[in-house]
C-alpha positions in Angstrom: -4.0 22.5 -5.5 -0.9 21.4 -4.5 2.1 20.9 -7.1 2.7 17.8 -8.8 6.2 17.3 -7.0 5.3 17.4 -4.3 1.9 15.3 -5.1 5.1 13.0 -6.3 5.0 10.7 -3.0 2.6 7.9 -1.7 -0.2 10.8 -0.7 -0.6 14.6 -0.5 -1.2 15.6 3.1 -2.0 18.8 4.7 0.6 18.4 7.0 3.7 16.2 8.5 2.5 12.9 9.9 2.5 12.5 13.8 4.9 10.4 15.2 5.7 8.6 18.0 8.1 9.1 21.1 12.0 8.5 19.2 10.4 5.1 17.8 13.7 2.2 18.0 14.4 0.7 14.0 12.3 -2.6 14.1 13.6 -6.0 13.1 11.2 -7.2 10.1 11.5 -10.6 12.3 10.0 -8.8 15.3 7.0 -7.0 13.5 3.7 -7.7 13.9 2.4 -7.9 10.6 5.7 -9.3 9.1 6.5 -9.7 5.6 3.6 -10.8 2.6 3.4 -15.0 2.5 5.1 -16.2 -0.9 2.8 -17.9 -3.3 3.1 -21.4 -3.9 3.9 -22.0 -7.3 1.8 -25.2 -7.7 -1.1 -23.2 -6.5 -0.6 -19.5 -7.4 -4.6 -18.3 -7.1 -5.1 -19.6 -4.0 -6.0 -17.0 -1.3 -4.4 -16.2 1.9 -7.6 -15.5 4.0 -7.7 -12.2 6.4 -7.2 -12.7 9.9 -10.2 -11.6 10.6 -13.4 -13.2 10.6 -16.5 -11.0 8.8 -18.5 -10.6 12.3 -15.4 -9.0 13.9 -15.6 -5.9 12.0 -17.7 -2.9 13.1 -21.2 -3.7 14.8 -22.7 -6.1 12.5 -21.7 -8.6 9.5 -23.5 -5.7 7.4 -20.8 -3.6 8.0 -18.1 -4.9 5.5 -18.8 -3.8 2.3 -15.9 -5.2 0.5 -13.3 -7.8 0.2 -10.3 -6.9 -1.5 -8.5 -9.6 -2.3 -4.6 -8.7 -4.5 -0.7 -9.8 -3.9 1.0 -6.8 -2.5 4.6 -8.1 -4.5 4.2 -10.2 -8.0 5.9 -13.6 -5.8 3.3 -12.8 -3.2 0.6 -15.5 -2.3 -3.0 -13.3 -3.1 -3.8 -11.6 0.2 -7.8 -11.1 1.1 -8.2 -8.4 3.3 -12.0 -7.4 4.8 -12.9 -3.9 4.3 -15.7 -2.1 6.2 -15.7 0.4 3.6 -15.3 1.6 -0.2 -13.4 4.1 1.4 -11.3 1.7 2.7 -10.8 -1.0 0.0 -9.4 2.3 -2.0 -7.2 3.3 0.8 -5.5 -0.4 1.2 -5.7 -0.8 -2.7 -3.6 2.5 -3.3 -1.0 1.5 -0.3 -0.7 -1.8 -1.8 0.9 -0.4 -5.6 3.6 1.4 -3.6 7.2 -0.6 -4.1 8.1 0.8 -0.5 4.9 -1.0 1.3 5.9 -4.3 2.7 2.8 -5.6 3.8 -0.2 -4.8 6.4 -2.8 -5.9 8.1 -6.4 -4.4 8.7 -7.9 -3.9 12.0 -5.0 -6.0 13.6 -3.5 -3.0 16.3 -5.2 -1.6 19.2 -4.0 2.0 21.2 -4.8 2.9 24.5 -4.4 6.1 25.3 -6.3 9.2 27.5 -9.2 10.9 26.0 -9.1 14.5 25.9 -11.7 14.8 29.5 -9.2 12.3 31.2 -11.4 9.0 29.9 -9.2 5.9 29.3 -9.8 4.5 26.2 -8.9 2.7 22.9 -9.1 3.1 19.2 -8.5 -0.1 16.5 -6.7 1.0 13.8 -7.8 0.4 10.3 -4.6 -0.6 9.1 -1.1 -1.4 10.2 1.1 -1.1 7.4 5.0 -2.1 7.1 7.5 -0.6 5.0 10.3 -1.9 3.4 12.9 -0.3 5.3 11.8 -1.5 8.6 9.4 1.1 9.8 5.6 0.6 10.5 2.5 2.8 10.1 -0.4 2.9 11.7 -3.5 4.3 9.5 -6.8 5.4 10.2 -9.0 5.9 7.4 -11.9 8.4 7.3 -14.3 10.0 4.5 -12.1 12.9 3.1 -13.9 15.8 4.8 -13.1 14.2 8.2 -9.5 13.2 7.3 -8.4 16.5 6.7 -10.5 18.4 9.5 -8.1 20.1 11.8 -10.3 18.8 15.0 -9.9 15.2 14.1 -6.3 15.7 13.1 -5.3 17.0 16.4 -7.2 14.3 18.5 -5.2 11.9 15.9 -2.0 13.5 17.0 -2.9 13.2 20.7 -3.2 9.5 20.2 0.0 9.4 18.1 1.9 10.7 21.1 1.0 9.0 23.3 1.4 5.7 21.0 4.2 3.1 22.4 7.3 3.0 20.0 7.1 -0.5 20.1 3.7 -0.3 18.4 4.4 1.8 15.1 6.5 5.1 14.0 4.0 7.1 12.8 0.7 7.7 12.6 -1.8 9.0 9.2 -5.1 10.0 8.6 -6.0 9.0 5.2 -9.0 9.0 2.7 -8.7 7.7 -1.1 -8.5 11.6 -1.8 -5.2 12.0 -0.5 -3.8 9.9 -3.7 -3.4 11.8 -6.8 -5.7 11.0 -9.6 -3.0 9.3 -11.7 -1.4 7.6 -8.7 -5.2 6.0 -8.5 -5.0 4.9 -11.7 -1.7 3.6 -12.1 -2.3 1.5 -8.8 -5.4 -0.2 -9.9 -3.5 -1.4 -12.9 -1.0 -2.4 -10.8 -3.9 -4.1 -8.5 -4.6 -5.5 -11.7 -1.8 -7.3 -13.4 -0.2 -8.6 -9.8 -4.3 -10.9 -9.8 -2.3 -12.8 -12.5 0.4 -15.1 -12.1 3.0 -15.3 -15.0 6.8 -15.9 -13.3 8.1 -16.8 -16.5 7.0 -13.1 -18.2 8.4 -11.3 -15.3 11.7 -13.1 -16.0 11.6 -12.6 -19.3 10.9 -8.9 -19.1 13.3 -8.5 -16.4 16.0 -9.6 -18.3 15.3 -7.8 -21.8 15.6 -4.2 -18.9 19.2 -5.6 -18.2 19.6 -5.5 -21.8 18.4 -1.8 -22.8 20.2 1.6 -22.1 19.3 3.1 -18.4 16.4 5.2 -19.6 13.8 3.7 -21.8 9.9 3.9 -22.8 7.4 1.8 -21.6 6.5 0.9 -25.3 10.1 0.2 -26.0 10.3 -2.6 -23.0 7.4 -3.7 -24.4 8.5 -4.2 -27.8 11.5 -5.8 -26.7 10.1 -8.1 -24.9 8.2 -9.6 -27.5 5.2 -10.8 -25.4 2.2 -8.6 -26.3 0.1 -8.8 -23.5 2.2 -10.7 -21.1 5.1 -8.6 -21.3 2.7 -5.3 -20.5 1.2 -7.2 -17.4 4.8 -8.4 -16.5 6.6 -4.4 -17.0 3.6 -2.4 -14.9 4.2 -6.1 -12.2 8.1 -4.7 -12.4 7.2 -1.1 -11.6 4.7 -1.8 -8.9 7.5 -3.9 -7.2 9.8 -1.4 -7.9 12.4 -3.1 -10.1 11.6 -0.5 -12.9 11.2 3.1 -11.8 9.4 5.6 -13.4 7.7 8.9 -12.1 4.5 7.9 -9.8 2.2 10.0 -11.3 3.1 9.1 -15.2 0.8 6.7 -16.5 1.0 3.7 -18.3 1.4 4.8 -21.8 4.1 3.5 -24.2 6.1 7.2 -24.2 6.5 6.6 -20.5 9.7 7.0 -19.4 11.3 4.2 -17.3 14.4 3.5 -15.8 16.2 0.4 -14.1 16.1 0.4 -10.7 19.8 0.5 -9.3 
C-alpha cells in the first residue's frame, strides 16, 4: 500500500512515466486536441458529440460499452466521449475531475513504431490528454492486472521512445485502479455537479471565497453562500476547476478544509 502522499497526485503508479525524446513546450494553439469548446449560454445541455463515429471503435459497434458524456471545466460545452470499456469511461471520468487536465480526446492519436522482432507497426491510443500547462499525454488504458505487468510496461516504454515529440511528452498505462478510492469519489461528484449548469451560483460562490479568511471548511463556504444545494454543486464545480484548493484525497464533507486558490 502506498502512502497517502504520495497517493496525493492524479494516480499512484509503480513507476516514473515514459517519456519521449527532450519533447519541445507545445503551443495550446498548435495541439491536437486543443482546449474544451465553451458552452453556449442559450443552450447549456447541448452536447458536443465525439469525433468518432460508434463503428470506428474496436471491431464491431458491440464494442462500445459506454458513452460518457460531462464538461471537463464548469464554462465547458458537455463533451460526449465513446468508450469501448467500463474500464475506460472510469479512466476518462477520473482524468476529467483533475483542475490540471485541459482537455482530451479518445482514440484520436496513432504511433508507429518497431515491434520488438523488427515488425513495423502501430498502436491507437485510448486517449490523448492535454494539460494545462501546455504538455500532452498520451494514455493507454488496460484492466489493472495488465497495466501494472512489468512485460506490458516495458513494451509501453519501447513505444514511448520511440514516440515523435511532436506527438505527446509522455506516455501512461492506466486502469481505474491507479486512482485512490477517495480521488474516485470525489471525481464522480465532481462528474456530477459540472452535468449542471448554474453560472450565476458559481459567481455567487466565488465571490463569498473572496470574502472569507484563506483557510475555510467546506460547510463554512457553504453556509456563507446561502444557496443550499446550489452553492454545494457550485463549491465542489470551484474545486474541480481548481479555483478552490483542498487536499485530493479529502472528501466532500462540511469539516473539509479548503483554501483559495492564489
Amino acid at each position: 500500500m502506498e502512502t497517502r502522499q504520495k497517493e496525493s497526485g492524479v494516480f499512484t503508479t509503480s513507476g516514473a512515466h515514459p517519456t519521449t525524446h527532450n519533447a519541445p513546450r507545445r503551443n495550446l494553439a498548435h495541439s491536437k486536441v486543443g482546449p474544451p469548446l465553451l458552452a453556449d449560454p442559450e443552450d447549456p445541455m447541448r452536447v458536443n458529440r465525439s469525433h468518432l463515429e460508434k463503428m470506428e471503435i474496436g471491431k464491431s459497434s458491440a464494442s462500445c460499452k459506454v458513452s460518457l458524456v460531462t464538461r471537463l471545466h464548469r464554462t465547458a460545452a458537455l463533451q460526449e466521449f465513446w468508450c469501448a470499456s467500463f474500464e475506460e469511461a472510469q479512466v476518462y471520468e477520473n482524468l476529467a475531475a483533475h483542475s490540471n487536465v485541459l482537455n482530451f480526446k479518445e482514440q484520436l492519436t496513432r504511433v508507429d513504431y518497431i515491434a520488438g522482432d523488427g515488425s513495423a507497426t502501430h498502436t491507437k491510443v485510448d486517449a490523448h490528454v492535454l494539460l494545462r500547462n501546455g504538455d500532452e499525454l498520451l494514455v493507454s488504458v488496460k484492466y489493472d492486472e495488465k497495466a501494472r505487468r512489468p512485460s506490458y510496461l516495458a513494451e509501453v516504454a519501447d513505444i514511448a521512445a520511440q514516440c515523435s515529440p511532436e506527438i505527446a511528452d509522455s506516455f501512461a498505462v492506466m486502469s481505474r485502479y491507479h486512482f485512490h478510492p477517495a480521488w474516485r469519489e470525489c471525481a464522480r461528484k465532481i462528474h456530477l455537479v459540472r452535468r449542471g449548469w448554474d453560472p450565476e451560483a458559481d459567481s455567487a460562490v466565488l465571490d463569498v471565497v473572496r470574502e472569507l479568511p484563506e483557510s475555510f471548511t467546506f460547510g463554512e463556504l457553504v453556509r456563507a453562500a446561502g444557496l443550499e444545494n446550489r452553492g454545494w454543486r457550485a463549491a465542489i464545480r470551484l474545486i474541480g476547476d481548481g479555483d478552490i484548493h483542498k487536499h485530493p484525497l479529502d472528501l466532500f464533507e462540511n469539516d473539509l478544509i479548503c483554501r483559495r486558490a492564489a
